[in-house]
N, C-alpha and C positions, 0 to 999 in steps of 0.2 A: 101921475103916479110913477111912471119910469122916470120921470128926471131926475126926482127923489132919491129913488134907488139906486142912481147912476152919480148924485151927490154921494151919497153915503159912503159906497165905492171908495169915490178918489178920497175923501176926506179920512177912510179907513186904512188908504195906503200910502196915504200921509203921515200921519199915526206911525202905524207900522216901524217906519226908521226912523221913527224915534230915538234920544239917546237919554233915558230919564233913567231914573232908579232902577227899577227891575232892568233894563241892557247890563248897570255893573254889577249889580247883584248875582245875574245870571255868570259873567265871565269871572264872577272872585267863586261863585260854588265852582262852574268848569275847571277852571285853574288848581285850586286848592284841592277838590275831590272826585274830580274825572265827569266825564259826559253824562252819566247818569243822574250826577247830583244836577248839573246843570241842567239836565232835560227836566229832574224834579220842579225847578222853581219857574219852566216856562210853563208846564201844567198848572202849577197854582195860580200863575197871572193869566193865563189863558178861563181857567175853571171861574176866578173873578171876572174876567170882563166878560164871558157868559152869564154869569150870574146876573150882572149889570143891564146887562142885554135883556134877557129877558122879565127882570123886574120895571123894568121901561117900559116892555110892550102888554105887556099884563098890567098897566095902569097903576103900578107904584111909584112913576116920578112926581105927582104931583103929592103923593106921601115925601119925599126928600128932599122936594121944594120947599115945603113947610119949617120958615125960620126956628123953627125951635131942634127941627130934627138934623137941620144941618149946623147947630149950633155942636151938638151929640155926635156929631157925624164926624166934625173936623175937629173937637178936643179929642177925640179915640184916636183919632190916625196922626194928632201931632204926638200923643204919647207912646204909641207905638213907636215913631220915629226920632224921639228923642229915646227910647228907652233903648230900640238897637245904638243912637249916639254912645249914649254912657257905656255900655255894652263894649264897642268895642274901641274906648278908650279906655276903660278900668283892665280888659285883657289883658293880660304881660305879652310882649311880642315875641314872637318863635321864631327860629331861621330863616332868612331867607329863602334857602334851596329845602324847602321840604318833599320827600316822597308823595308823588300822586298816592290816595289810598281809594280805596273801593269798598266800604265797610259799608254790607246794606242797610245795618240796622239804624242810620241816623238819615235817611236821606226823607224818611215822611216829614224832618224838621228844614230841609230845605224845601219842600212842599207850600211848606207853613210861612216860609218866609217868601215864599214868592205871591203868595194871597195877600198876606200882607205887608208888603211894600209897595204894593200896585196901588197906583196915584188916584184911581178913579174915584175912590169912597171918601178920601177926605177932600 
C-alpha cells in the first residue's frame, strides 16, 4: 500500500511540470490580465483534477471506462477545443503593448477556462 502511494507521488510530480494547455493558458490570462486572472484559471484546473480525483476514488472510473461515455467524453472536449480555435482566430488582433487591466468582473470567465481546457476529461 506505501509503494502505491509512493508511485502516485512521483508520477504526480511528474505531471506537475508539465507543459500542456493550461501552463499557456495560465501565462496568456497572467500576461494579458494580471496575477489574479492567472491565479483564476489555476483554481479551475486545480478544482477539475480534484474533481477527477475524487470521482476515481468513489468508484466512477469504471463509469468513464465505459466505451460509450468516453466516446461523449472526448467529442465535448474536442469541441470545446476547437470552439476556443475558432475563437480566437475569428478575434480581430489588438496591439501588441496592451495595458495590464485588473477588471474583477470577468475573471470567474478565466475560472471557466482553466476547467475547461484541463486535458484530463477528454
Amino acid at each position: 500500500m506505501i509503494t502505491i502511494f509512493f508511485k502516485g507521488i512521483v508520477t504526480g510530480l511528474l505531471f506537475v511540470f508539465s507543459f500542456g494547455p493550461a501552463f499557456f493558458a495560465n501565462i496568456s490570462a497572467s500576461m494579458s490580465r494580471g496575477f489574479s486572472a492567472g491565479a483564476m484559471v489555476v483554481v479551475g484546473v486545480s478544482l477539475t483534477d480534484i474533481s477527477f480525483a475524487l470521482l476515481s476514488i468513489f468508484g466512477l472510473a469504471s463509469f468513464l471506462d465505459n466505451p460509450t461515455m468516453q466516446f461523449w467524453i472526448t467529442l465535448t472536449g474536442g469541441l470545446v477545443v476547437i470552439t476556443f480555435g475558432i475563437i480566437s482566430v475569428l478575434r480581430p488582433p489588438s496591439s501588441s503593448f496592451r495595458q495590464v487591466t485588473s477588471e474583477k468582473k470577468d475573471h470567474h470567465l478565466f475560472f471557466l477556462q482553466g476547467m475547461l481546457i484541463n486535458p484530463h476529461y477528454s
